[in-house]
Structures are given as structure tokens and as C-alpha cells.
Phi, psi and omega in degrees: 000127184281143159275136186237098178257131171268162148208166193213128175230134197260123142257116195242136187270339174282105196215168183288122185308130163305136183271124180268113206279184161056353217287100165238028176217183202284176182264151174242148183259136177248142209239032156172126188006111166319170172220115153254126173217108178268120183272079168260014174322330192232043177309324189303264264257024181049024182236120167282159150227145187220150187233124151256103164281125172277127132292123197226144133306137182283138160126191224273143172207143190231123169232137180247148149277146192320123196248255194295121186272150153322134183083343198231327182081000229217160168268103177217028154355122201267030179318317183305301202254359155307132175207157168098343176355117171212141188250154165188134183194159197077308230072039171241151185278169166270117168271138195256150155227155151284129183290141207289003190217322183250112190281001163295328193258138186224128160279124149231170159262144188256114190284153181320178179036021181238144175266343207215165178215136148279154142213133180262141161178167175259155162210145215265111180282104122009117178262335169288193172278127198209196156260167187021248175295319154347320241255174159309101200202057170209129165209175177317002187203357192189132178215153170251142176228094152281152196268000201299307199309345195229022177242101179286158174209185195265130138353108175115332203259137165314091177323336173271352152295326163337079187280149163239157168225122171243153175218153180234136171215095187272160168306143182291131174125327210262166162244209194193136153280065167206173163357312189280123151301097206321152116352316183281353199053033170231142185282354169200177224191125181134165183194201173263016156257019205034164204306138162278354182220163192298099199300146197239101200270178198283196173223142190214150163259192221297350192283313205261000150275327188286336174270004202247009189349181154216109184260139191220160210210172165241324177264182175177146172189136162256136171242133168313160180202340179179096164265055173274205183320329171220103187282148209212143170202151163262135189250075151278147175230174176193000000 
């Protein structure tokens, strides 16, 4: 007997800000957008892929992952199912050390002549029961994407200066739900031929992305709640 779980996510944005975590040296400023581009196609196997682009300097650089999550209270980043790490900038790879005391934090030298750092890797949706962002939240028809999980920033910088520009590429067929504003101005996207191209949001910062989820589907239904002047909806998939 098929089981049918629904499920519905309320985003409520006054929740608690991310911490730019280790941060001992002077702040840093970036003098132009993060690139987030999350690859979920192939969420029914519980696997993301995420691409993060930097603007960079050449010379000593510490990029961190998200530690204290909105909401969670606690340093419990989902650091365990990040894998694969890889730098690349110039069109040369990067070499890495993990810092010897905070496993949030990664050293690299940035090489001359490059403006930009790619860093690539995936991440593992968690198949059990966990917490908050930990917790399971992919199956074969649906998925949540926080964004904590697929995102680096520089050591020192203010989640709230951070500009991010993210793109989503969901499985075909499915739509999408959230907070965030399409480049095109509509917050969903998708149909029963799937997006054709990767949906592409405004750019925000890195706070009010971490506070921004998305939930997409194969089943989907927006339900209306209030179309005045600012439209309000409940997203559900299941």
C-alpha cells in the first residue's frame, strides 16, 4: 500500500542571524557577489552538487561553512555530509589544509593573477532522522534545500554584507517554492515539463539566503492566503 506524505514549509523570516564564525582578523569586505549554483537533479539519490564562486585576491585566504544556522541555536552546521572538496582558480587547482582546531574553516593560497575561486563539492541528504537543517529532507518526488548546506564565504565577512546570487536546477517536472525572487520577479517556477533552465534569483545577502529556503516537488500546489498588495501563500509538495 502506497503511502502519500505531505509535507509543508512555513518560512518564517524573523529567525536567528548566522554568525560569521572564527572571524580574528580584520572584516572582510567582498567587492562583489558570492555564486551559488545548486545542481538538484538528482535529489530522488540524495545527492546535491554545489558550485561556489568567490571574488578573490591573490594571496593567504580562510573560507568557512555556515556553523550557526538560523533557528538551531547551536554550532551544528551539516558539515559531516559536505564531500568532495575541490578549489580552482586561474584555471589551476587549489590546494587546501582543514584548520587543525575549527573543521568549519578551510586555508588556501589564492595564486596570482586570479579574481575568482570556484570551490566544488556535494552534499549527502542525510537518510535518517536528525535535526533541523541535519534532518532528512529528500525523496524520489520532493525535496528542501537549505542553502547553509551548499555554501562558502570568507572568514571575517558579515553575513550581512555578503551579497549572494543563486541558481536552482530541480529535477524535470517538478516546481518550486520560495521566499526568494526569481531574476524574472516570480518566486516559482516550473511545470509539468521542468524548468528548462536552471531558475536564476535576485541577489541577497548571504543572511537572508540562509533564511530563505525552497521546497519543490513532482506534486506541488500553492495555496493562496492573501492576494492583496503582497501576496502570501502556503507551498505545498508531497
Amino acid at each position: 500500500m502506497k503511502r502519500l506524505v505531505l509535507v509543508l514549509l512555513i518560512v518564517v523570516c524573523a529567525m536567528a542571524m548566522p554568525r560569521a564564525q572564527g572571524a580574528t582578523g580584520p572584516v572582510v569586505r567582498l567587492n562583489a557577489p558570492i555564486d551559488v549554483a545548486l545542481d538538484a537533479r538528482e535529489t530522488p539519490r540524495r545527492l546535491l552538487h554545489a558550485r561556489v564562486t568567490i571574488p578573490v585576491s591573490a594571496g593567504p585566504l580562510t573560507l568557512v561553512y555556515p556553523k550557526w544556522i538560523p533557528g538551531e541555536h547551536a554550532p551544528d552546521g551539516p558539515i559531516d555530509d559536505m564531500v568532495g572538496l575541490r578549489f580552482a582558480a586561474a584555471g589551476k587547482t587549489v590546494a587546501w589544509r582543514r584548520d587543525g582546531v575549527d573543521r568549519y574553516a578551510f586555508h588556501l593560497d589564492v595564486p596570482q593573477g586570479a579574481t575568482s575561486l570556484d570551490a566544488s563539492f556535494d552534499f549527502l541528504s542525510p537518510i535518517g532522522a536528525g535535526g533541523f537543517s541535519s534532518s532528512s529532507s529528500e525523496t524520489a518526488h520532493l525535496g528542501i534545500y537549505y542553502w547553509n548546506q551548499v555554501v562558502l564565504y570568507p572568514q571575517g565577512a558579515k553575513p550581512d554584507d555578503v551579497m549572494v546570487r543563486a541558481t536552482l536546477q530541480v529535477p524535470d517536472g517538478w516546481q518550486i517554492g520560495t521566499s526568494l525572487v526569481s531574476e524574472s520577479g516570480s518566486s516559482r517556477r516550473g511545470g509539468p515539463s521542468g524548468p528548462p533552465e536552471p531558475t536564476k534569483f535576485a541577489p541577497v545577502s548571504l543572511t537572508t539566503l540562509i533564511d530563505s529556503p525552497v521546497i519543490a516537488g513532482e506534486y506541488f500546489k500553492a495555496v493562496p492566503l492573501d492576494t492583496g498588495s503582497r501576496a502570501v501563500e502556503a507551498d505545498l509538495v508531497g
